[in-house]
DRENTI-716054 format. One line per 10 residues: their letters; for each residue x, y, z of C-alpha. Coordinates in Angstrom, 2 decimals, m for minus. Layout:
a = X:Y:Z ~ ...
//
This chain:
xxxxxxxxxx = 3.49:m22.00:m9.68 ~ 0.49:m20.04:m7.95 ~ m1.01:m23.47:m5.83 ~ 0.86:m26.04:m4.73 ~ m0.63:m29.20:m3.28 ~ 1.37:m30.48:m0.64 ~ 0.59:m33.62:2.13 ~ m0.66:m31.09:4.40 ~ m2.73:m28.78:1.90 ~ m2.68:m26.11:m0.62
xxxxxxxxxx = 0.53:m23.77:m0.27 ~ 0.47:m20.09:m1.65 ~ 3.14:m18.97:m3.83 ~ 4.60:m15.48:m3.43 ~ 2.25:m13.55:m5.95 ~ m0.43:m14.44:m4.25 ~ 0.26:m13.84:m1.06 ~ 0.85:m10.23:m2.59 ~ m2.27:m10.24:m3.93 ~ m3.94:m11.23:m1.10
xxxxxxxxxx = m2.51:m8.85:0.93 ~ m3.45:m6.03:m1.27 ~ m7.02:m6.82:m1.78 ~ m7.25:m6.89:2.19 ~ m5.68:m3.71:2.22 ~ m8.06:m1.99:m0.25 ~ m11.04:m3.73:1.36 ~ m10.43:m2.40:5.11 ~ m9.85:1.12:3.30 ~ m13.58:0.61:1.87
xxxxxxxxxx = m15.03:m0.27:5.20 ~ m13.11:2.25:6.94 ~ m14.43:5.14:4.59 ~ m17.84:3.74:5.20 ~ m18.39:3.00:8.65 ~ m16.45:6.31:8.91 ~ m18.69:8.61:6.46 ~ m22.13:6.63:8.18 ~ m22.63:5.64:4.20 ~ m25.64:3.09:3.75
xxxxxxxxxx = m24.79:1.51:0.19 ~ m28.31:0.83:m0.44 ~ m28.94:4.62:m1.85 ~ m27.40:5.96:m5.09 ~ m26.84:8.91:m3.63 ~ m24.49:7.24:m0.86 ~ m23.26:5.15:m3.80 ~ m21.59:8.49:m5.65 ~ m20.38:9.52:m2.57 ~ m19.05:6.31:m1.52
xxxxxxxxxx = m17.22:6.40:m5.10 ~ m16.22:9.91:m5.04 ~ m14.49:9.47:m1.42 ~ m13.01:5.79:m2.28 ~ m11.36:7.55:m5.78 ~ m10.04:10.30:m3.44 ~ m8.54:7.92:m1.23 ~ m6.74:5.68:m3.73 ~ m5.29:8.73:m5.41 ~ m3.71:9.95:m2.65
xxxxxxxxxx = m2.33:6.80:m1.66 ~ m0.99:6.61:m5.15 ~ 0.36:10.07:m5.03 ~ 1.91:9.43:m1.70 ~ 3.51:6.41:m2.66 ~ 5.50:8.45:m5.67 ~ 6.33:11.59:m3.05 ~ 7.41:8.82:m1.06 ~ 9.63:7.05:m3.93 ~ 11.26:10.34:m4.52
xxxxxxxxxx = 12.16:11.17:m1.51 ~ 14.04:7.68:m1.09 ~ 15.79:8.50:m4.81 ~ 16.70:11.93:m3.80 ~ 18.45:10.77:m0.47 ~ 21.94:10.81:m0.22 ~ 22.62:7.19:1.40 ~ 26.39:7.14:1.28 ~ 28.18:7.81:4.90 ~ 29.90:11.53:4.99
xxxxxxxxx = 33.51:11.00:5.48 ~ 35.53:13.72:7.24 ~ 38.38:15.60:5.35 ~ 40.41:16.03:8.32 ~ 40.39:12.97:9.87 ~ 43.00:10.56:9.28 ~ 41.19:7.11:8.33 ~ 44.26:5.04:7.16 ~ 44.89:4.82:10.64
//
């Protein structure tokens, strides 16, 4: 269940929430890249750029994200036990 009416008001469920969250995220990436780049969005020409820059930008994050992954896959997360040492005690 996405909405849930409850005595106090509407709850969110979990997918949501996500969602929410992510569309935040991508919008404060689109102001950032345009207060940043001084674009005015009422010019095409600022328009292409705008796209150009925003593409760029969600590429890398996507590209980051599987360097990222990898790196977590390739890591060796057991604990390195000592030969020597005498662990039965």
């Amino acid at each position: 269940m996405l909405l849930r009416w409850t005595g106090q008001g509407i709850l969110l469920g979990d997918n949501v929430k996500i969602v929410i969250v992510l569309l935040m995220f991508f919008l404060i990436g689109m102001f950032f890249i345009i207060s940043e780049n001084n674009l005015a969005l009422n010019c095409s020409e600022n328009i292409d750029k705008f796209v150009g820059m925003y593409s760029l930008w969600l590429s890398q994050i996507f590209d980051n994200a599987g360097a990222m992954t990898g790196n977590v896959i390739r890591m060796n997360w057991l604990p390195e036990i000592n030969k020597t040492a005498n662990l039965s005690g």
